[in-house]
C-alpha positions in Angstrom: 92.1 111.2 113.5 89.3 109.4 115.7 86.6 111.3 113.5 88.0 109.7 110.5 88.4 106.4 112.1 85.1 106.2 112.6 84.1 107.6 109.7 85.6 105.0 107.5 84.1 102.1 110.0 80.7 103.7 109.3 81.4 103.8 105.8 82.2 100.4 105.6 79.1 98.8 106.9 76.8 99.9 104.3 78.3 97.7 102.3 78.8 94.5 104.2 74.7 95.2 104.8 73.9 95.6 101.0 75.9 92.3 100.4 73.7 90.4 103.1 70.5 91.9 102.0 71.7 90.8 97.9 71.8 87.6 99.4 68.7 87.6 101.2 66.9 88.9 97.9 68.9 86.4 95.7 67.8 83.6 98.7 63.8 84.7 98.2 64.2 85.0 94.3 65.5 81.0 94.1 62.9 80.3 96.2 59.7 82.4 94.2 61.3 80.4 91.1 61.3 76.9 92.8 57.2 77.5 93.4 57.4 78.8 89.5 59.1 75.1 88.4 57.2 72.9 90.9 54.3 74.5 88.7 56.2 74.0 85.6 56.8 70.1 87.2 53.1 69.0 86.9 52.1 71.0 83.2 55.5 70.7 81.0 57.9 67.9 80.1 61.2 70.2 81.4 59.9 71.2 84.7 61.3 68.6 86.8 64.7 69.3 85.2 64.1 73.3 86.2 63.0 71.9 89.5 65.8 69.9 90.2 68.5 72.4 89.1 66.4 75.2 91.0 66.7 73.5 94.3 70.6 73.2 94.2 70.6 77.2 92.8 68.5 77.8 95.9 70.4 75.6 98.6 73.7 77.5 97.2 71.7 80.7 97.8 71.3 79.4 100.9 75.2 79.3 102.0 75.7 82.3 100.4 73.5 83.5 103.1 74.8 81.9 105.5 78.6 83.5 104.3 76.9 87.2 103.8 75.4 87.1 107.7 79.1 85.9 108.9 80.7 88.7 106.9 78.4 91.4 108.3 79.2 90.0 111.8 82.8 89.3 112.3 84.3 92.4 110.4 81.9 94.8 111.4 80.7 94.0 114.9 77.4 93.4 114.5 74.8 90.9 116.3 75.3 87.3 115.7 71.0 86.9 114.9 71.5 87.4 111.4 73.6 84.1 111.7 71.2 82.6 113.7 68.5 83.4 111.0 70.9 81.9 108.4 72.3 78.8 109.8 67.8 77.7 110.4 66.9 78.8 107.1 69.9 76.7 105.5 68.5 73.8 108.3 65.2 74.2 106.7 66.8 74.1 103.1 68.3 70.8 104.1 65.2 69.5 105.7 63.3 71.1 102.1 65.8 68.7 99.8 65.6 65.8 101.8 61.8 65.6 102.0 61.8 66.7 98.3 64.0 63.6 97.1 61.7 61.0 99.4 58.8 62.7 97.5 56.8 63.6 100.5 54.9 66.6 98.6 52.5 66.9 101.7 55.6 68.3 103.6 57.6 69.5 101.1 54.8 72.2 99.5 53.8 73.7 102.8 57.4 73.8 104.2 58.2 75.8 100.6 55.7 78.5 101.4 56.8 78.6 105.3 60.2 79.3 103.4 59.3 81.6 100.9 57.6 84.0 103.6 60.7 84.0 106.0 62.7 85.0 103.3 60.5 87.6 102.4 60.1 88.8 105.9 63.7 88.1 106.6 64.4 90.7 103.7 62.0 92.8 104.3 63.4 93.1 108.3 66.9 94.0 106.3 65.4 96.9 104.3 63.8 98.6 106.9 65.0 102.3 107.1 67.5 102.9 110.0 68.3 99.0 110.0 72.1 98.1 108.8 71.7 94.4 109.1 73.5 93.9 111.8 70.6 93.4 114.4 70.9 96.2 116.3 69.3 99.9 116.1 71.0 102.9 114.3 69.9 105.8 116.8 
């Protein structure tokens, strides 16, 4: 009984990792095409619709985040950091759309790359082999 006890709590955590590391990739992927629009802003017509609508797909990317590091955490017993990670990158979002809307492009651009490459390293942590997401070792 024990053996399968734990084997089902194993088997469970997989998946609450793939869920935070889906939302980690969709997180990075709002924020590659934000860069892609603020391009788009300055050479088409369209672009600062795409822009605008990107940066609420990316600030609800954000709180997904934010939900997928919680859900890894509470159910399966992992270490809070992941929520750590995710409550500062959805401060940064905030800080990303508030500098955006008082048009302050010399903070808003850099702070978009200082984004874009914690995301990436954020995900890049999550897909290491022998990590589960949960901010602790497997061995």
């Amino acid at each position: 009984m024990a053996t399968q006890a734990r084997t089902t709590t194993t088997a469970a955590a997989p998946h609450r990792s793939s869920f935070l590391q889906i939302a980690t990739a969709l997180q990075t992927l709002t924020i590659f095409i934000q860069a892609v629009s603020a391009g788009l802003l300055f050479t088409t017509a369209y672009g600062g619709v795409l822009h605008d609508v990107g940066a609420r797909v990316m600030y609800g990317a954000s709180m997904l985040y934010v939900l997928a590091a919680v859900l890894a955490w509470k159910p399966g017993g992992g270490s809070p950091r992941q929520i750590w990670y995710a409550t500062g990158f959805l401060a940064l979002a905030s800080a990303q759309v508030a500098v955006g809307i008082a048009h302050l492009s010399s903070v808003h651009v850099p702070l978009g790359v200082l984004m874009f490459g914690l995301s990436v390293l954020a995900l890049a942590r999550q897909a290491r082999p022998g990590h589960r997401g949960q901010g602790r070792s497997t061995r």
